[in-house]
N, C-alpha and C positions, 0 to 999 in steps of 0.2 A: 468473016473471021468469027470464032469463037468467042461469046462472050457469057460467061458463067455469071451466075445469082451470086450477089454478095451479100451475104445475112450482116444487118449490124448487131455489136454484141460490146458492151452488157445490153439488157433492156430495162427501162426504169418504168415499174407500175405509177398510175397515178398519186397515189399516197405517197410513196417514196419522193417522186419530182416535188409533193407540195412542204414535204418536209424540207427536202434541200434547197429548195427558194425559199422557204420562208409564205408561198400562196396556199390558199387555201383551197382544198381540191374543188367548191363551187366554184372560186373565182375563175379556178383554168377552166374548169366548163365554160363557161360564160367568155370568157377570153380565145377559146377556141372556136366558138359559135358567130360570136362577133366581128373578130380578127384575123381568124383562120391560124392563133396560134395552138397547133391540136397536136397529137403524137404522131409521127409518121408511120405506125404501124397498129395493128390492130391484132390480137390473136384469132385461133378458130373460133373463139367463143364472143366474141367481137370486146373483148378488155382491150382498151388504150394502151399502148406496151409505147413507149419514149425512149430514143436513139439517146444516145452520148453528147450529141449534138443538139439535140430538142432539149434537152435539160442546159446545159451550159447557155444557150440563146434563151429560153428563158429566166435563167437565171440573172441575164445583164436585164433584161426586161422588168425583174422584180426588184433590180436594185436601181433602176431610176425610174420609177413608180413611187417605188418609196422616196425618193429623194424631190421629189413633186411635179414629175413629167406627165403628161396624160398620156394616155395609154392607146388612144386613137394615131398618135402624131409620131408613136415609135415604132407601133405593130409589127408595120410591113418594114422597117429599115434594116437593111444586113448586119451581119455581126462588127462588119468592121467599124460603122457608124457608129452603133452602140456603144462600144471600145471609143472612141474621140470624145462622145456625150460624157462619157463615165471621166474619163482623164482631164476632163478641163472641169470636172469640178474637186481638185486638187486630190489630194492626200488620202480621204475615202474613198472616193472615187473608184480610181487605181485596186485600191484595196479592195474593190467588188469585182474586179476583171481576175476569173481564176484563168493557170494556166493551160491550155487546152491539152486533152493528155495526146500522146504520142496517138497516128494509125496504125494500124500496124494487122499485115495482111497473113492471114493463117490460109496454108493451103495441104487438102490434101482429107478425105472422107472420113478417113478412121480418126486423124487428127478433130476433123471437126465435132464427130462424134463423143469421143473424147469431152473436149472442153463441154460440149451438153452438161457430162457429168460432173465437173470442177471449174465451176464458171466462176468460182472464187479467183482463180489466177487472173480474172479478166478485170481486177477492179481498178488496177492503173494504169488500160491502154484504150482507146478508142478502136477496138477490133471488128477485120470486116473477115468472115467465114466463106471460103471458097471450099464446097465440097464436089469436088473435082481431081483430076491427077497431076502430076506435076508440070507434065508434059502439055496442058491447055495451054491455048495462046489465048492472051488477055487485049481487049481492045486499047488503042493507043491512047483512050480518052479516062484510062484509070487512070488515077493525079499518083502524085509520089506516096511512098510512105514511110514512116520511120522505121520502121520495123518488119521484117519477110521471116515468116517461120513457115516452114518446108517439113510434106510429111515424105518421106524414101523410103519404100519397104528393101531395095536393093541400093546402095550407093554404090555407084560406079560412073565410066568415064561416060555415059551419056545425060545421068542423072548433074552430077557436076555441071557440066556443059549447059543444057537447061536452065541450073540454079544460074548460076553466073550471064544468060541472056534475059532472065528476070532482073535481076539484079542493075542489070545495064539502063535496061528500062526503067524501072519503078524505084530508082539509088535510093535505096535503104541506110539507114545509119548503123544499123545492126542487122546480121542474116545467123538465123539460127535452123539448124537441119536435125532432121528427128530420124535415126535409120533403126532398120530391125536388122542387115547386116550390113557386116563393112568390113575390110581389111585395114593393115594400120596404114598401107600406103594412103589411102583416100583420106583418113583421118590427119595425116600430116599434111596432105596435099590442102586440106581445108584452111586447118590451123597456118598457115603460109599462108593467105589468102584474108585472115581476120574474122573468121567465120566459125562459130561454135557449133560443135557436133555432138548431138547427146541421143543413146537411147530410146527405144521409143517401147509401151508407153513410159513419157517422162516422170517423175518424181513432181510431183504438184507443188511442195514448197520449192523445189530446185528451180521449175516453171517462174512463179509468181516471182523469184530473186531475181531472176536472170530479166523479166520485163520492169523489175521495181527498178533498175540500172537505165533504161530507156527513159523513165517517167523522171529519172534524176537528172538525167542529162539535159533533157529537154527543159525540165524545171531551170537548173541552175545557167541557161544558156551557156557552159562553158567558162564561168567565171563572167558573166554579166550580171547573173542576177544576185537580189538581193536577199542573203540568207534570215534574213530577220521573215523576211515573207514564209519561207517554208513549213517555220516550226512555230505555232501559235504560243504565243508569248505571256505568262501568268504574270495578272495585274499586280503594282508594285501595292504593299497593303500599309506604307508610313512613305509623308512626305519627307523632303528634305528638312524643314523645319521642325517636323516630328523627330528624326532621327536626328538632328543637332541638341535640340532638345534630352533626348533620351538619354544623352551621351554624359549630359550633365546630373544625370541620378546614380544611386547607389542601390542595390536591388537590398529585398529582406535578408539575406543570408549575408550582408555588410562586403559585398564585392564589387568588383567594376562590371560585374556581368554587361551592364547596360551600355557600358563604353566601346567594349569590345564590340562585344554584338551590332551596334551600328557602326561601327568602324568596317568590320568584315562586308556588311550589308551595304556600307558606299561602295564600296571594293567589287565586291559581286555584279552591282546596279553597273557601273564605270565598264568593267569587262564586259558584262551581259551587251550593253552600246557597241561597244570594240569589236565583238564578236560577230554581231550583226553584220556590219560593215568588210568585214574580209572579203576581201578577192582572193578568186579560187580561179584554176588554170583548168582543172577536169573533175570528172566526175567524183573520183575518188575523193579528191579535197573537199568537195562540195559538202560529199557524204560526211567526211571530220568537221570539219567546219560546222556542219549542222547540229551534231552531235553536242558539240562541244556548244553552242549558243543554247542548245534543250539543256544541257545539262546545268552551267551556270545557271541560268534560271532557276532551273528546278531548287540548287542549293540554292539561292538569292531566296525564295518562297520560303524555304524551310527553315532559313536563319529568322526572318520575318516573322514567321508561325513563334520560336523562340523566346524571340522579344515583345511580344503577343503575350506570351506567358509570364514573362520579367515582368511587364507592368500592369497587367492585370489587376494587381490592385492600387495603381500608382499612377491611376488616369487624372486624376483630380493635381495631383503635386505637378506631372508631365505638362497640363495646360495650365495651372501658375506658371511654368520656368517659359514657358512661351509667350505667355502673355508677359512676364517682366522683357523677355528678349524683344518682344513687337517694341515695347513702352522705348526698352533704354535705343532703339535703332531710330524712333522717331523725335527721340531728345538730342541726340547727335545731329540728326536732320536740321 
């Protein structure tokens, strides 16, 4: 049986990998010599070119390094190990395990061609390149994928057929078909089916939307996961004590500015938490949901930045009213 080369894609040069672990490109030297942690591909010119997969596995590897594992005792351990290592040391931990992105299998030479030239669309999938026709049989030993994009210079009823015996095999969560012709019967016959049908060559931002919906999916589990993870979260820049404090000044222009302003700022902080925590049912919600936890933020930071300005010159009176608040809470005590 026919079994075609699958190109993986993106490829991450070495400077890039040591940027996104956090190593230093001597050290993966020296880590690939020692450990056999190296890049599984090499160019014609012999550069270390690093799968999708070679960076995320090192990446669990740089986060319990750092955390004070040696590096001999994890080397060779699979990814899921790493993942257990990482989650029993609580809260950080977890927080260095990223999500693995979708696979998601492109098929078809002109297509593969293609993405050569716009490998930007390729930065939220773990893509593997079959430059082949539609019509190849693929060995039973290809694992699933989340994703089947299909190139059809003719859509019709044997092309269909094909797609839909992929499909069976390799259950996709999303099947997307790329045709140069088609009639509308085919394009209804698809859309019945769940299966998006676009033009080919595609539109590159229409591309990268249509797989950023894979990489959401798979991120938010369906309403499992937790969206505070998604959207990285700007540090809160006044404690609570600071803001109770604040609340109790008058700014220079003789207003409550200061009251306000942390009052809103509890209010934001409180939501910003709430927001986090939503359960979401699908993709869509995931996406508002997300939205909506960046956003709060962003205004929570901004109010912040505000009252930054309010007492800019009022630091000295703000730790009086904290220091009397500390004094009169330990006289009740």
């Amino acid at each position: 049986m026919q079994n075609p080369d699958l190109e993986p894609r993106p490829l991450y040069a070495i400077g890039t990998v040591a940027r996104l672990s956090g190593v230093k490109p001597d050290t993966l030297r020296v880590w690939e010599r020692r450990h056999g942690l190296g890049a599984s591909l090499k160019s014609a010119t012999g550069r270390r070119q690093y799968t999708q997969s070679d960076l995320e596995h090192l990446q669990l590897i740089a986060a319990l390094v750092s955390s004070g594992s040696r590096i001999g005792e994890i080397a060779s351990a699979p990814r899921k190990t790493l993942e257990v290592l990482l989650r029993d040391q609580g809260k950080a931990g977890r927080a260095a395990i990223s999500t693995p992105k979708p696979k998601s299998l492109f098929i078809g030479e002109g297509l593969c061609d293609w993405l050569d030239e716009h490998q930007g669309c390729l930065v939220n999938v773990n893509a593997l390149l079959a430059r082949c026709p539609l019509g190849t049989n693929f060995s039973t030993d290809l694992d699933e994928v989340d994703a089947l994009i299909v190139e059809c210079t003719t859509l019709a009823t044997s092309q269909v057929a094909r797609i839909n015996a992929l499909a069976a095999k390799l259950k996709p969560k999303r099947i997307l078909v790329m045709y140069q012709f088609c009639n509308e019967r085919w394009l209804q016959e698809l859309k019945g089916q769940d299966i998006t049908a676009i033009s080919f060559p595609p539109d590159p931002a229409y591309l990268a939307f249509e797989l950023g919906h894979i990489a959401t999916e798979q991120a938010t589990g369906l309403g499992e996961g937790n969206l505070g993870q998604l959207v990285s979260a700007k540090p809160a820049q006044f404690s609570s004590a600071e803001l109770s404090a604040a609340r109790q000044l008058q700014s220079e222009i003789n207003c409550e500015c200061p009251r306000h302003i942390s009052d809103l700022i509890l209010a934001l902080a409180n939501f910003e938490e709430y927001s986090a925590e939503c359960s979401v049912e699908n993709w869509h919600d995931a996406a508002v949901h997300s939205c909506i936890y960046a956003y709060t933020g962003q205004a929570r930071w901004l109010m912040e930045k505000a009252l930054s300005a309010v007492l800019e010159t009022r630091r000295a009176e703000l730790t009086q009213v904290m220091q009397h608040d500390s004094a009169s809470l330990d006289d009740a005590a």
